[in-house]
Structures are given as structure tokens and as C-alpha cells.
Legacy VTK file of the C-alpha trace (Angstrom):
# vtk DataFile Version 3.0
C-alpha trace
ASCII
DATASET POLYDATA
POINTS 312 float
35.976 -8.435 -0.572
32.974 -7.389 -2.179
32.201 -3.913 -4.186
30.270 -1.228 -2.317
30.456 1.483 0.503
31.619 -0.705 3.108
34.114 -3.339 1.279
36.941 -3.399 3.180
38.490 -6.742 3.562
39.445 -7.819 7.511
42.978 -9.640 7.580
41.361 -12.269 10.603
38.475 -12.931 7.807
41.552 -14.087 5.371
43.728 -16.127 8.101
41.094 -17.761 8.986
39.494 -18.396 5.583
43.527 -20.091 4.477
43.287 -22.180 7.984
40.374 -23.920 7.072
39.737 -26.854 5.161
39.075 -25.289 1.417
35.806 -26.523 -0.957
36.895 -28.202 -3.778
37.028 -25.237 -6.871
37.829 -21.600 -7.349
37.803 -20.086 -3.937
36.156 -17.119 -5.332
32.754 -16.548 -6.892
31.883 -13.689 -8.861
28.154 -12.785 -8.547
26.389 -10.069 -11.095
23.869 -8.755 -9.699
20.462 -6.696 -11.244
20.028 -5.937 -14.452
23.320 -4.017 -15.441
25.422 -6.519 -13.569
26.795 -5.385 -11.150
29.525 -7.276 -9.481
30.204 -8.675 -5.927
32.530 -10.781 -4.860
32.492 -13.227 -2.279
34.561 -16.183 -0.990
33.370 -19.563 -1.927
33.465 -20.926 1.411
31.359 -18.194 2.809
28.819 -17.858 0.499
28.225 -21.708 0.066
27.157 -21.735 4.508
23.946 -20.937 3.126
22.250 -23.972 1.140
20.489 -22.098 -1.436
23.863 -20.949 -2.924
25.251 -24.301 -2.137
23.714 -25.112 -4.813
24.124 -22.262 -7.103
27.689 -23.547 -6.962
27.538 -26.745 -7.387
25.954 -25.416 -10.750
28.284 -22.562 -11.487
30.507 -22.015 -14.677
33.745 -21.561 -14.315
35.689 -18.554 -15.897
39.071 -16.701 -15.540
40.346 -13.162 -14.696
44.627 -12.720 -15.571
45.005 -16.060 -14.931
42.415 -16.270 -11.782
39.629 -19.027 -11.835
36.363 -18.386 -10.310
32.407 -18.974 -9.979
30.042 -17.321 -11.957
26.268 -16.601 -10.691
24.158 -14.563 -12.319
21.479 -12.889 -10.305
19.167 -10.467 -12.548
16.328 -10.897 -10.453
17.691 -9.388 -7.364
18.292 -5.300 -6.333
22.086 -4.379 -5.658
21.614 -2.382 -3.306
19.700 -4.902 -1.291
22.222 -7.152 -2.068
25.486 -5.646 -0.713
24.019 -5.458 2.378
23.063 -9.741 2.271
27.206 -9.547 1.075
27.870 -7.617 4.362
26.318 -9.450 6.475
27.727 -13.098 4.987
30.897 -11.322 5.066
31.223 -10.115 8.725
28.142 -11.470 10.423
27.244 -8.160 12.358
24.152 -5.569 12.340
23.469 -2.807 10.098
24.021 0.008 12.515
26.673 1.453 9.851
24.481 1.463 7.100
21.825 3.119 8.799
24.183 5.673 10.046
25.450 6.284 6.716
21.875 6.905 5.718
21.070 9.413 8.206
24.145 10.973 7.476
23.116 11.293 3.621
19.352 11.177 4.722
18.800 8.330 2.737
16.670 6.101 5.165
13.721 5.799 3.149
16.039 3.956 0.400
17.602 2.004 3.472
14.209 0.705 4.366
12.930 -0.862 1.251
16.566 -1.993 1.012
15.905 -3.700 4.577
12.453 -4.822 4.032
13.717 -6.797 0.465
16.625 -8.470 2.413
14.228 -9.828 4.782
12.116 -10.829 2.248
15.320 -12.498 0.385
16.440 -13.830 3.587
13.055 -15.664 4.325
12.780 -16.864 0.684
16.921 -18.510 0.696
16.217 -19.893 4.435
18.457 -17.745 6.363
16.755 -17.241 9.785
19.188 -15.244 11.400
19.505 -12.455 8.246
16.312 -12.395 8.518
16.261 -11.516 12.345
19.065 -9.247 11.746
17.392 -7.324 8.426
13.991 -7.011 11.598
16.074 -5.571 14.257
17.689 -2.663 11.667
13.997 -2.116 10.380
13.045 -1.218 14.022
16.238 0.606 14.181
15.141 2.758 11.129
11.869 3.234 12.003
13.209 4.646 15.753
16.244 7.061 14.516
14.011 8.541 12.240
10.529 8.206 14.410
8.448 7.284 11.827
4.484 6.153 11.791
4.183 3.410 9.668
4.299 3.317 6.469
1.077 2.775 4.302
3.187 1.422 1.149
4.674 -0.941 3.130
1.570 -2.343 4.408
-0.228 -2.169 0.823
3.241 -3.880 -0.357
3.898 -6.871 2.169
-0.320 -7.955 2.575
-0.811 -7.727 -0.980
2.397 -8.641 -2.910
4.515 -10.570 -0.613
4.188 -14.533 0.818
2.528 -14.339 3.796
4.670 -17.429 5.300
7.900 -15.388 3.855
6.492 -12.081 4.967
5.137 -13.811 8.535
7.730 -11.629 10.963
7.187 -8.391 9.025
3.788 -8.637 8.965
3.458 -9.095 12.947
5.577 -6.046 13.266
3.707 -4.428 10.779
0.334 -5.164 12.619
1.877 -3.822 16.072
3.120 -0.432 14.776
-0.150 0.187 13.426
-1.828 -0.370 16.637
0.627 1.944 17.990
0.261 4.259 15.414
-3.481 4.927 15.386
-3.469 4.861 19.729
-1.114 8.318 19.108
-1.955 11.491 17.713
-2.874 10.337 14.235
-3.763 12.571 10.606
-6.964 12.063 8.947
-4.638 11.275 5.648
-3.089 8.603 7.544
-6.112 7.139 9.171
-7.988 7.245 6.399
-5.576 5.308 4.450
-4.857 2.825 7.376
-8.759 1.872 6.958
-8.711 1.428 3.324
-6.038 -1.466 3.756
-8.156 -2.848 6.488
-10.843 -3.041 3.761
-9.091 -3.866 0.877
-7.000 -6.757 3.427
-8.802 -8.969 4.967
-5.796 -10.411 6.828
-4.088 -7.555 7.888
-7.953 -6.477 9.336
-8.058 -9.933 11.421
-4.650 -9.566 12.470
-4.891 -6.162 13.776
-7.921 -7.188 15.562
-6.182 -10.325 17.323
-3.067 -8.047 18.352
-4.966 -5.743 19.692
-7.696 -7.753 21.612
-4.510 -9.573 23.236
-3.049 -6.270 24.183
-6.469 -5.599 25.631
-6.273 -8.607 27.343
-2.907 -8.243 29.297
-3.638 -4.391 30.300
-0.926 -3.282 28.149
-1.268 0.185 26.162
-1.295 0.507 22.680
-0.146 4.083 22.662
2.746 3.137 24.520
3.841 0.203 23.482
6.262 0.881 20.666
7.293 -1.889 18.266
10.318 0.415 17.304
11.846 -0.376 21.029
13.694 -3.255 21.056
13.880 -4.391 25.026
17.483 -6.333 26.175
15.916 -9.428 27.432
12.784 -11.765 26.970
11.512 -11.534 30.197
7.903 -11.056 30.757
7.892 -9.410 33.896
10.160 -6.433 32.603
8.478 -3.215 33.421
9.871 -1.422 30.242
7.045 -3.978 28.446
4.739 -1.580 29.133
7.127 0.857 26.562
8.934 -1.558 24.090
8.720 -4.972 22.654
10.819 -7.977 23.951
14.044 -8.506 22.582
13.077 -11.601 20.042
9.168 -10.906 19.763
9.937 -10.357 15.810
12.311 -13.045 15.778
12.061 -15.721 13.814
12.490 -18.354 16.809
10.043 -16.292 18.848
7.497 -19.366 19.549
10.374 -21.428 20.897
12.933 -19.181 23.098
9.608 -17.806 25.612
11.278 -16.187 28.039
14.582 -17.453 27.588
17.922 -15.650 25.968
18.172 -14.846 22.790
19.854 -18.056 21.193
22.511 -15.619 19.926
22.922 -13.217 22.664
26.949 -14.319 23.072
29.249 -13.393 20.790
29.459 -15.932 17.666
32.636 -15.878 15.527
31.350 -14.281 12.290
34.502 -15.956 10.544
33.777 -20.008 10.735
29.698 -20.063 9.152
28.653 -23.332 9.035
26.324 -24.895 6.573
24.068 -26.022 9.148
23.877 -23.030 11.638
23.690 -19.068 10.647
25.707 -17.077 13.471
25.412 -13.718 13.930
27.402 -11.746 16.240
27.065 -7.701 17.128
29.366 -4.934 15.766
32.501 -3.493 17.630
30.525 -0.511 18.991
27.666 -2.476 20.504
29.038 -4.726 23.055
27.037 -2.390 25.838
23.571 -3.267 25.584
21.689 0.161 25.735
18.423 0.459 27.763
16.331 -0.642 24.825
18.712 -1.526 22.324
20.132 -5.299 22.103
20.775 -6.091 18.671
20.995 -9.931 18.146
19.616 -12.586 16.279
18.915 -16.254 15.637
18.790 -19.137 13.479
15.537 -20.998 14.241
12.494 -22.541 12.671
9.833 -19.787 10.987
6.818 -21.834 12.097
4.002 -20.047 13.776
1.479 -21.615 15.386
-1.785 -20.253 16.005
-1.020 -20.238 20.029
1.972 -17.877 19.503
-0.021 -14.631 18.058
1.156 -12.470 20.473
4.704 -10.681 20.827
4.209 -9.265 23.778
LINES 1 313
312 0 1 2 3 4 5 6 7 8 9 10 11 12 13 14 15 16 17 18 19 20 21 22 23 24 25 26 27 28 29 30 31 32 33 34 35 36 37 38 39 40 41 42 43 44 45 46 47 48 49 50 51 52 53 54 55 56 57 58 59 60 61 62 63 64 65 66 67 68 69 70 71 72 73 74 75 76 77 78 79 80 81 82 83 84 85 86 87 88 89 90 91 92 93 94 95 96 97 98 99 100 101 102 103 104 105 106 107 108 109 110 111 112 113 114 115 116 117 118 119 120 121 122 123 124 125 126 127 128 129 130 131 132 133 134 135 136 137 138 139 140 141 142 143 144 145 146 147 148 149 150 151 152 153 154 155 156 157 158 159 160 161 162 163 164 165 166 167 168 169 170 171 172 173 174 175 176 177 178 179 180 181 182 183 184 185 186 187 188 189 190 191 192 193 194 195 196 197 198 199 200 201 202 203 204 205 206 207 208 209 210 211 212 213 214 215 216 217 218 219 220 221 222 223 224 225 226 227 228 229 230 231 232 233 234 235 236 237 238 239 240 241 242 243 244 245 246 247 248 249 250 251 252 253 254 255 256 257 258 259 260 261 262 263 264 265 266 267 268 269 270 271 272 273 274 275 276 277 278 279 280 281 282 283 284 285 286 287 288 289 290 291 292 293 294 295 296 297 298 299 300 301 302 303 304 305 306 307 308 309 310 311
């Protein structure tokens, strides 16, 4: 269905894609991607669920292939290998559990992560809420298989290149695994370099300080509070808190589920997106929720208010 190390095309993804009412058009579209074009293709149907490409349609020239019509979108601007993985994930609506299992496999996680952290990025920028939940959770995923401190170049990247209204959920996760970070067994490189982006950003200095002055406040470690750990629920009384993160505290409906389920905790059919709503639903292999493991998303609003600063 699309061109890269996991294209295969599901049979149920076609049957269902011929049983539904078809958009008016080639039911095809052709996307070239990155400055040597690279090519991707996606189903009309799908790829027009998300309103920002909506649009892009509406818009798009029409050419042929032997006889074949379909949509052309040129996308120069954007990294291919960040984009297969947004074509994955409009494509079969799961987690990136194979991707990062590829990567350890070929020990290509570093790539993975800037791959992650630009999907999130292009997620937050197109409006897709739950891609961008879904790019958050395989971030912490990376971070944890490969037990990593963070990473300076991401901080120096996100607080001074990036939108900070885009960049809001990173940048609270961000925030948190430094706190956990410098409350462990640290290097003088690394702390050194951790203070010279509190000096250099002011925001990323003021919201370390309110993270941690909250965890202060609610008697919770830093040192042992991971941000990697992903817990199953939302639940505040959960005594794993005191070792992991709830389950949407990076989400970006965290100030309106509390302590509620994750909106997309049951099983959405990845094969019917809707324009309106962005389901996600978890892979084959992760139907058992492990003990700090759930891996599930949500399409909500990204607005913050000042009141919901912690993700505890």
C-alpha cells in the first residue's frame, strides 16, 4: 500500500475500503516525499480522515500510470523516513512496536527517535491528536528498550527550534526525564550540559522548576519516577506511581480524562477513520497489557491550562 519496510497490504483493509461509500476522484493518491521524491502511496479515503490533507486533495492534480488515474501531492518539505511511519500508522492505526524492534534489531534507535520526535512534531502541526499520542508512547518506548538519559540535542532542539504549543507534550516529557535524570547517578559532561540549557532556556529552567516543586509537593521521588514507564491505568492511587508515569500523563487529552480510561483503551477498528475522530487501536501482539506497558492513545483537544502542570 505504501513503499517501505513494512508495506504489506491487509486484504480486510481492501474489503472494507470497496464496502464503503467511495470520495468522488482517483481512489489513489500518490505522495513524493523529500527532496528526491520519494513515493508513497496511500488510499484516498484514508488519507483524506485527516483535514489537513483533505484539503491537499481537494487541490491535487490529477495524473495517470498505464491507464490508472490518481492524486498527486508533493511534499519536499517533509523527511521520508518520518513519513512512512505517519503512512503506517494512517494505514493500520496501531503502535510502533515493529519499528522499534526493527531498530534494535539493526541498532538503529537513535535514527528511530528523531524519526519519532518529527512525527510528533508533524502530527501536532496537521492536528492529529491521537498520532501524536501514539508517536509519545513509542518515544517512551525507545527511550526504555534502550535505557537512555535524556538527550541534550533533543532538549537544545525542541526549546529552541520547535513551537512550544506544537512541541507542548514533548516538552513536559522532556522536563520529567530530566528531573529523573539528574536525581540518578549523573556525568559531569551531562550535567554540565543540562545547566547550560537551563541558562541558555529560560522556559525549559521554569518548567523544570514547576515539575519538580510539584513532585516535591506530593512526596513522590524524582530518582524513581521514570517518565520512560508507561503505567496501565490513570489512577492516582496506583502504587507503581511512585515508579512510572500514568498511562495518558503525555497525552494530548491529559487535562480532560483525570483519572478516567484512556478514551482509546478498547479496541477501535483501524479500517473505517473518520474525518472527525482519529482512532487508534493496539497491534496483534499487545492485547495483554504488561505491568507498565499499555500502549494507547487519543484524539482530544491540545489545550493546557496553567492548572494542569503536573503529570503525575
Amino acid at each position: 500500500m505504501y513503499r517501505g519496510r513494512f508495506g504489506e497490504k491487509r486484504a480486510s483493509l481492501a474489503s472494507s475500503l470497496n464496502s464503503s461509500p467511495r470520495l468522488a476522484g482517483p481512489a489513489t493518491v500518490k505522495l513524493l516525499v523529500g527532496p528526491e521524491n520519494q513515493e508513497f502511496i496511500v488510499p484516498t479515503r484514508i488519507l483524506a480522515s485527516c483535514s489537513y490533507f483533505r484539503q491537499r486533495i481537494d487541490t491535487a492534480r490529477i495524473e495517470f500510470e498505464k491507464g490508472q488515474p490518481y492524486l498527486l501531492i508533493a511534499m519536499e518539505d517533509q523527511c521520508p523516513d518520518m513519513f512512512e511511519l505517519f503512512a503506517y500508522w494512517m494505514n493500520e492505526r496501531k503502535n510502533f512496536d515493529r519499528y522499534i524492534d526493527a531498530a534494535e534489531a539493526n541498532l538503529s534507535c537513535k535514527r528511530l527517535h528523531w524519526d519519532l520526535v518529527n512525527l510528533h512534531l508533524f502530527a501536532a502541526q496537521i492536528d492529529l491528536p491521537a498520532l501524536q499520542d501514539c508517536a509519545m508512547d513509542a518515544i517512551q518506548d525507545v527511550y526504555l528498550r534502550c535505557n537512555w538519559d535524556i538527550n541534550p540535542k533533543l532538549i537544545n532542539h525542541v526549546y529552541k527550534s520547535c513551537d512550544p504549543q506544537e512541541s507542548c507534550r514533548l516538552r513536559k516529557w522532556i522536563v520529567a526525564m530530566t528531573a529523573w535524570t539528574l536525581g540518578g547517578v549523573v556525568t559531569n559532561e551531562m550535567s554540565k550540559a543540562i545547566q547550560r540549557l537551563f541558562d541558555q532556556c529560560p522556559d525549559f529552567w521554569a518548567e523544570y522548576h514547576s515539575h519538580t516543586r510539584k513532585m516535591a509537593q506530593t512526596g513522590l521521588e524524582g530518582h524513581f519516577k521514570n517518565p520512560q514507564l508507561r503505567l496501565p491505568s490513570n489512577n492516582l492511587r496506583n502504587e507503581e506511581r511512585q515508579f512510572g508515569f500514568r498511562q495518558c500523563s503525555f497525552h494530548t487529552h491529559r487535562s480532560t480524562v483525570g483519572q478516567g480510561r484512556c478514551p482509546h483503551a478498547a479496541s477501535f477498528s483501524p479500517l473505517v477513520p473518520s474525518p472527525y475522530t482519529d482512532g487508534y487501536v493496539e497491534s496483534d501482539s499487545d492485547r495483554g497489557e504488561s505491568r507498565f506497558g499499555s500502549r494507547v492513545v487519543s484524539p482530544s483537544s491540545d489545550t493546557i491550562p496553567e492548572s494542569d502542570l503536573e503529570t503525575f
